[in-house]
DSSP file (Angstrom, degrees, kcal/mol; ACC not computed):
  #  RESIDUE AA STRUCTURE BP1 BP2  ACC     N-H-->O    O-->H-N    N-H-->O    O-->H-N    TCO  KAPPA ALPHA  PHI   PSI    X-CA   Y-CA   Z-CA
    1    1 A X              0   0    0      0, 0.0     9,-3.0     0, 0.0    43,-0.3   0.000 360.0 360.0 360.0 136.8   86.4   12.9   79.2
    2    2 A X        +     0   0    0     41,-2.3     2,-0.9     7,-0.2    42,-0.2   0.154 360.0 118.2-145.8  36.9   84.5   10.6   76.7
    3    3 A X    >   -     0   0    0     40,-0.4     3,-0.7     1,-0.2     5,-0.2  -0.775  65.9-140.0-101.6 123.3   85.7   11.3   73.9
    4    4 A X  T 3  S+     0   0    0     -2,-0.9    -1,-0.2     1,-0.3     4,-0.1   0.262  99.1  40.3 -21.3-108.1   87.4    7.5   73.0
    5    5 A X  T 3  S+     0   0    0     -3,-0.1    -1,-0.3     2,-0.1     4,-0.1   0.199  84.4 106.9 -25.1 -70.6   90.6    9.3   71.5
    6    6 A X  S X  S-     0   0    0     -3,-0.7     3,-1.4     1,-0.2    -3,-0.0   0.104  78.1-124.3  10.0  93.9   91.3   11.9   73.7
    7    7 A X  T 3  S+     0   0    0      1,-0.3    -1,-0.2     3,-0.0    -2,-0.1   0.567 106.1  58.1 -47.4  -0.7   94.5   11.3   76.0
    8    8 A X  T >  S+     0   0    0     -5,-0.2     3,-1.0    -4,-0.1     2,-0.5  -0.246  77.0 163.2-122.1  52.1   92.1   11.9   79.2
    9    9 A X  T <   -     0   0    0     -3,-1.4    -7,-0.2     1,-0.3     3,-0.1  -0.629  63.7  -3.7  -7.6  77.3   89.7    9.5   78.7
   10   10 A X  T 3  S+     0   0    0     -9,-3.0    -1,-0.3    -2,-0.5     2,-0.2   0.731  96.2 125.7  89.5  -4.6   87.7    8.5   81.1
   11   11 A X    <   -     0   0    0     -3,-1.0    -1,-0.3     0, 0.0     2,-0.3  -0.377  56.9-117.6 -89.7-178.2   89.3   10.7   83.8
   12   12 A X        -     0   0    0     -2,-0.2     2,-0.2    -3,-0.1    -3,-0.0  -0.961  24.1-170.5-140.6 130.9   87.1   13.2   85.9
   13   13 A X        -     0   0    0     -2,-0.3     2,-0.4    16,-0.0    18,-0.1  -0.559  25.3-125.6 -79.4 128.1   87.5   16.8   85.9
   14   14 A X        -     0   0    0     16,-0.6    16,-0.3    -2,-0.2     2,-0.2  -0.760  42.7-118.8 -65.1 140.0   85.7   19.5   88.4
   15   15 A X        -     0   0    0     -2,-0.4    14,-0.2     1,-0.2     3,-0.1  -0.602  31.5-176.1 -71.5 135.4   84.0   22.0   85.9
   16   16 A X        -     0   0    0     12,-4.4     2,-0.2     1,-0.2    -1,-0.2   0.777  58.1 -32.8 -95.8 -31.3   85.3   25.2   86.3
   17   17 A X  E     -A   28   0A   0     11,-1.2    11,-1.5     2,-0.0    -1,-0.2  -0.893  45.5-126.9-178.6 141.5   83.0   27.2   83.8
   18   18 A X  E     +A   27   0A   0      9,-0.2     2,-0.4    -2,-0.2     9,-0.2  -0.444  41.2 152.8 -88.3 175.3   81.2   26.8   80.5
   19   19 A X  E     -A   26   0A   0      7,-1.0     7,-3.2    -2,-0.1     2,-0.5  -0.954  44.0-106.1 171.9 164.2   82.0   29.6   77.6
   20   20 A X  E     -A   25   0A   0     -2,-0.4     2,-0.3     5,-0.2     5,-0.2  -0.987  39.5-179.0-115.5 110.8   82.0   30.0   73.5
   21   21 A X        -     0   0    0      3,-2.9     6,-0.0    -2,-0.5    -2,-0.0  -0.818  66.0  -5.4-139.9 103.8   85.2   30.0   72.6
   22   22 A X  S    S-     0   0    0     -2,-0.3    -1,-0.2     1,-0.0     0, 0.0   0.721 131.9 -58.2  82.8  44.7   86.5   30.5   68.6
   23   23 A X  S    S+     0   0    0      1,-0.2     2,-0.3    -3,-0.1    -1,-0.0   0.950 123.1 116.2  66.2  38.7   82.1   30.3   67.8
   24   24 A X  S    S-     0   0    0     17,-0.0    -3,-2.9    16,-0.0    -1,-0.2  -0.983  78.6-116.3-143.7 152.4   82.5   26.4   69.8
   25   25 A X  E     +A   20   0A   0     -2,-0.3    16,-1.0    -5,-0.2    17,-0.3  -0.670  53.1 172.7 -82.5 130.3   80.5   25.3   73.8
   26   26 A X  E     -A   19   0A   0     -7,-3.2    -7,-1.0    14,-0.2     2,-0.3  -0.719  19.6-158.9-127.8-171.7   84.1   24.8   75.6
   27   27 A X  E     -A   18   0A   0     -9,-0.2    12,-2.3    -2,-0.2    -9,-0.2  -0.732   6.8-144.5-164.2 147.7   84.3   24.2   79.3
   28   28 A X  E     +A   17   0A   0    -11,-1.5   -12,-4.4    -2,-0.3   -11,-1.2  -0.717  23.0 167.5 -95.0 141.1   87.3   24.8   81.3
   29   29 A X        -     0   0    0      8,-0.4     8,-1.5   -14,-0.2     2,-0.4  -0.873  43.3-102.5-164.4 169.0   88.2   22.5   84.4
   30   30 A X  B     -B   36   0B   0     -2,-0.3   -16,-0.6   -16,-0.3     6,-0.2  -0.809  39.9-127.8-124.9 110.6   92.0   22.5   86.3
   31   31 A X        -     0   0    0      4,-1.5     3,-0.5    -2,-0.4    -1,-0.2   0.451  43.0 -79.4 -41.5-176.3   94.4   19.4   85.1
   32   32 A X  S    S+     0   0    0      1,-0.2    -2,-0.0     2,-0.1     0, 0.0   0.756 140.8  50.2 -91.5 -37.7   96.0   17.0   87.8
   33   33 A X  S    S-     0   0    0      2,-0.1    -1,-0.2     0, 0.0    -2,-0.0   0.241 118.3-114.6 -67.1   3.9   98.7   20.0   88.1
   34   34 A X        +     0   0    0     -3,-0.5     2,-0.5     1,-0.2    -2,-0.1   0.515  65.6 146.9  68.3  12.4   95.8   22.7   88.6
   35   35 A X        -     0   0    0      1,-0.1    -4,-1.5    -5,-0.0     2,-0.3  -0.623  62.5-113.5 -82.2 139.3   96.7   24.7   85.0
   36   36 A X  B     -B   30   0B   0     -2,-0.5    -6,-0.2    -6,-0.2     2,-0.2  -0.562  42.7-166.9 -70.7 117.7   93.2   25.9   83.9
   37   37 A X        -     0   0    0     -8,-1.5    -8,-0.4    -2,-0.3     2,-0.2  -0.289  10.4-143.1-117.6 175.2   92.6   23.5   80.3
   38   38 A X        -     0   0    0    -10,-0.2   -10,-0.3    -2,-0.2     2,-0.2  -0.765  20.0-173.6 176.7 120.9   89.6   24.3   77.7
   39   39 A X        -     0   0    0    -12,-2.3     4,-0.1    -2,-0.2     5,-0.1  -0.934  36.6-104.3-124.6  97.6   87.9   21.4   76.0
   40   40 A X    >   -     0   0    0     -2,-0.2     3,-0.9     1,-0.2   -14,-0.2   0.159  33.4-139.2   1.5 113.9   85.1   21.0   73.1
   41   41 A X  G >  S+     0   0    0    -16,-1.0     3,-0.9     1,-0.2     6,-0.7   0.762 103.4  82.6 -70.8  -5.0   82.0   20.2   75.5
   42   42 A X  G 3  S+     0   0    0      1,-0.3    -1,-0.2   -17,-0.3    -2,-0.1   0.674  82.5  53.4 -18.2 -49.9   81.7   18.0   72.6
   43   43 A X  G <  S+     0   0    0     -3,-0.9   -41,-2.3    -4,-0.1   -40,-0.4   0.066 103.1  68.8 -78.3  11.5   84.3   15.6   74.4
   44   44 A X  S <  S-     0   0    0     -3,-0.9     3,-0.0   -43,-0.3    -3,-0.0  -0.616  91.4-111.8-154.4 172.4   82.2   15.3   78.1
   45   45 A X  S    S+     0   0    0     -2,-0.3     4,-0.1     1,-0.2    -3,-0.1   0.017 105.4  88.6-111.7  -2.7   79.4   13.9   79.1
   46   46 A X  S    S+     0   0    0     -5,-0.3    -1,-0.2     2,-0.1    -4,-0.1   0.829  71.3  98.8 -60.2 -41.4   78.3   17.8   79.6
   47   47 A X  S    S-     0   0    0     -6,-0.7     2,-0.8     1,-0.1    -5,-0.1   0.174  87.7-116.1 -33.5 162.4   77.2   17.7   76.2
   48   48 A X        -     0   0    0      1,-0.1    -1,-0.1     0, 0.0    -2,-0.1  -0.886  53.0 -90.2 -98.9 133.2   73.7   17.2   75.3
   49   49 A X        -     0   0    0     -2,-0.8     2,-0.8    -4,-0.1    -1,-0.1  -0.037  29.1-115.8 -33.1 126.1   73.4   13.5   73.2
   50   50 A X    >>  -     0   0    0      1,-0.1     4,-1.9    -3,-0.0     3,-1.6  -0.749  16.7-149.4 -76.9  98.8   73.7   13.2   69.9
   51   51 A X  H 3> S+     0   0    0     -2,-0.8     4,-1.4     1,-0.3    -1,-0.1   0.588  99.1  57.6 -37.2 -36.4   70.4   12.0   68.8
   52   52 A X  H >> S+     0   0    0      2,-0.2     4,-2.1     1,-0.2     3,-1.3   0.983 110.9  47.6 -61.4 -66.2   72.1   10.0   65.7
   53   53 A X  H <4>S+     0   0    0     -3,-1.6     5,-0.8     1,-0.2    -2,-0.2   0.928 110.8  48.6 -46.5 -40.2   74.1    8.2   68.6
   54   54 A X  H 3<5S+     0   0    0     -4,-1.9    -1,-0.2     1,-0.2    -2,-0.2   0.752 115.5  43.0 -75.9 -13.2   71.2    7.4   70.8
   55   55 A X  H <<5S+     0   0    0     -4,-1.4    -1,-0.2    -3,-1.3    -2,-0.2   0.905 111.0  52.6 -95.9 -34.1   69.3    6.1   68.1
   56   56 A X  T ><5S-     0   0    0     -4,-2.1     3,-1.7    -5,-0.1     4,-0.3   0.442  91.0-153.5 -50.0 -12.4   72.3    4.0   66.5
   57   57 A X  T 3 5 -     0   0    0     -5,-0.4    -3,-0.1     1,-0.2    -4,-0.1   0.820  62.9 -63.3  12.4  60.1   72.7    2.5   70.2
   58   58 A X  T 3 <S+     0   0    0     -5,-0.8    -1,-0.2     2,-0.2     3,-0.1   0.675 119.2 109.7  75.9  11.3   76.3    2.0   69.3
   59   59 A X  S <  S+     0   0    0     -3,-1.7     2,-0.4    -6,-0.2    -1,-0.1   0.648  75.1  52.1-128.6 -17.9   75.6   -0.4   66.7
   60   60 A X        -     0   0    0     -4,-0.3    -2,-0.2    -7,-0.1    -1,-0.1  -0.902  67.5-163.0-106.3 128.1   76.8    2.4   63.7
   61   61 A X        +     0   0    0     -2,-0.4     2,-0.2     1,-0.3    -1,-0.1   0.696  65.2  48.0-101.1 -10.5   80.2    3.8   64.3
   62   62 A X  S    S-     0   0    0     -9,-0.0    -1,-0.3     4,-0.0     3,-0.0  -0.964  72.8-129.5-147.5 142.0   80.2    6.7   62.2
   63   63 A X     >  -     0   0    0     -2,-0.2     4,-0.8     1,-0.1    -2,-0.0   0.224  28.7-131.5 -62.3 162.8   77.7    9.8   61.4
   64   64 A X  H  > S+     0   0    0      2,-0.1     4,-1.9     3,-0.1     3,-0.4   0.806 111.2  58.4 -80.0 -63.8   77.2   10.0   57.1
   65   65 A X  H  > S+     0   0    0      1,-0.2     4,-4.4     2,-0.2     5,-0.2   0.822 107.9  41.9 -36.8 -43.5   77.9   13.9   57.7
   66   66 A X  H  > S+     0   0    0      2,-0.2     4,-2.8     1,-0.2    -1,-0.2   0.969 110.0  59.1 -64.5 -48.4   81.2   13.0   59.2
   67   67 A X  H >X S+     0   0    0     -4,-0.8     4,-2.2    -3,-0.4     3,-1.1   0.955 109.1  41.7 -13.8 -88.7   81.7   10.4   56.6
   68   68 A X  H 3X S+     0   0    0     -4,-1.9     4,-1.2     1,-0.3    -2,-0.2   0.923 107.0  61.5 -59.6 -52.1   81.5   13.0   53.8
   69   69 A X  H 3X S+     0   0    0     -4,-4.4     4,-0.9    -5,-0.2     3,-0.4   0.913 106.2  45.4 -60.0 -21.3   83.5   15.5   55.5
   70   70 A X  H <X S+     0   0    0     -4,-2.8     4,-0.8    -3,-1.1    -2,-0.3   0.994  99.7  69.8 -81.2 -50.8   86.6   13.1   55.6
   71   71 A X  H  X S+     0   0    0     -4,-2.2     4,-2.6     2,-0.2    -1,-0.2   0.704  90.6  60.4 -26.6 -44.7   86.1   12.2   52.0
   72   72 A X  H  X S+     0   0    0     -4,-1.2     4,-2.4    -3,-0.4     3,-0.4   0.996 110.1  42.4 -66.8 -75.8   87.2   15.9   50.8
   73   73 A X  H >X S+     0   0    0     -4,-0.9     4,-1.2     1,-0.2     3,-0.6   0.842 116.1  52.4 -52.0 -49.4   90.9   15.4   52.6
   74   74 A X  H 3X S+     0   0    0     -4,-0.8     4,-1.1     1,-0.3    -1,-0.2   0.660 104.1  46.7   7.8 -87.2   91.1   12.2   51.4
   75   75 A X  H 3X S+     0   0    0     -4,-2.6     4,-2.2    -3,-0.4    -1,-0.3   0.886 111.6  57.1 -33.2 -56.2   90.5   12.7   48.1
   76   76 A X  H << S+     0   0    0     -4,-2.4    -2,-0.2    -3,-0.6    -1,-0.2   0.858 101.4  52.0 -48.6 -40.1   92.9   15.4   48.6
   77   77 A X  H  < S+     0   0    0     -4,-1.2    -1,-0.2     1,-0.2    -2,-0.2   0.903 115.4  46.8 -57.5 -52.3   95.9   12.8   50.0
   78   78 A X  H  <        0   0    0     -4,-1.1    -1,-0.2     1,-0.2    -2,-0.2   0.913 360.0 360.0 -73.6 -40.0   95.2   10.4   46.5
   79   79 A X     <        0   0    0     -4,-2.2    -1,-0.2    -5,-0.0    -2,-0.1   0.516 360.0 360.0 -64.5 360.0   95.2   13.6   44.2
């Protein structure tokens, strides 16, 4: 897992299978007890790189686009 946040962090998984699941890339891989999990490939190092990251080499910590989408709840939370 590599997404920072993510209570498995940094562990490793066997893959069990890739899939589209609710129109999102998931992958399935079998927990430390062997129940069959579903993850955003978003979160793994299966993903393909986000070109914004690789070019930020770390040095920007947030996307604009992400930015902007949290501004709308936000806002909402002040209103």
């Amino acid at each position: 897992m590599t997404h920072p946040f993510h209570p498995l962090f940094q562990r490793e998984f066997e893959l069990c299978d890739y899939r589209r699941s609710w129109g999102k890339d998931c992958l399935d891989f079998q927990d430390d007890q062997g129940v069959l999990r579903t993850i955003p490939i978003r979160f793994t190092d299966a993903a393909e790189a986000d070109p914004f990251v690789c070019v930020a080499d770390e040095r920007a910590f947030f996307r604009i686009e992400d930015l902007v989408k949290l501004a709308a709840p936000i806002a909402k939370l002040r209103a």
